[in-house]
C-alpha positions in Angstrom: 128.7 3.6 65.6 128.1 1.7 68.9 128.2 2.9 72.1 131.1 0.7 72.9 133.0 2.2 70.3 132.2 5.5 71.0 133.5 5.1 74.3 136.8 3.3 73.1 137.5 6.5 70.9 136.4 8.9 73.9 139.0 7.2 75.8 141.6 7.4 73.5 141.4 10.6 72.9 141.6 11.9 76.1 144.6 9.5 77.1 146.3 10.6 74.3 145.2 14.5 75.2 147.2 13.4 78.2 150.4 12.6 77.2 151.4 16.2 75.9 153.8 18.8 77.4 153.5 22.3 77.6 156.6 24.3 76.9 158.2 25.7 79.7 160.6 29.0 78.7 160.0 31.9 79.9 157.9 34.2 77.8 158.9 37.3 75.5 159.8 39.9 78.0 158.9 38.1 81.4 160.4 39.2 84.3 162.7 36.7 86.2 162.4 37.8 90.0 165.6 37.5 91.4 165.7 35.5 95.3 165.1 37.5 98.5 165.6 36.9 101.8 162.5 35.2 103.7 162.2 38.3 105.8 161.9 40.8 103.1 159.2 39.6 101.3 156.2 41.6 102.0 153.4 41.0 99.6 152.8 37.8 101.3 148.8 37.9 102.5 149.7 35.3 105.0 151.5 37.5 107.1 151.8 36.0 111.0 150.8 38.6 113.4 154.1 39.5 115.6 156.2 39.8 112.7 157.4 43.0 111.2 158.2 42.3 107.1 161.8 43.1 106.7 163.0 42.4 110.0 165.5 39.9 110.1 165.1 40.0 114.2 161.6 39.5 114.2 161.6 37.0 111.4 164.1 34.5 113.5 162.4 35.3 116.6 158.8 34.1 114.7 160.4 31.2 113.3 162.0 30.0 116.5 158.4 30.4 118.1 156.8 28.0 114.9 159.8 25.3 116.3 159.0 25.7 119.5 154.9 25.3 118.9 155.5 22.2 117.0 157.8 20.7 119.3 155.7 17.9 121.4 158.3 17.5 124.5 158.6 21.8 124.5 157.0 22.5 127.7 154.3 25.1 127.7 
């Protein structure tokens, strides 16, 4: 076999290795995790530093402050 067609059928394996789909159900006794508030999620390990996790109050309040620290005409 020459190389050219070696590489031919290299290629055309993987493209065609490409054009599958995985299924996409949720397996035999997964868990669904049900939506929570933003503010009560607290196995997060980016936590921000002024915010308490489950604190609605602080959670705003940290938020506001993100705005505010992205807003270029926000005086400083």
């Amino acid at each position: 076999m020459s190389p050219a067609r070696l590489f031919v059928a290299a290629a055309t394996v993987v493209a065609l290795a490409a054009c599958g789909e995985r299924a996409q159900t949720m397996p035999v006794g997964g868990a669904k995790k049900a939506d929570e508030p933003a503010w009560q999620i607290t196995d997060n390990g980016y936590l921000a530093p002024g915010w308490t996790p489950g604190n609605e109050a602080s959670w705003n309040a940290q938020m506001q402050k993100r705005a505010q620290s992205q807003n270029d005409y926000a005086p400083r």
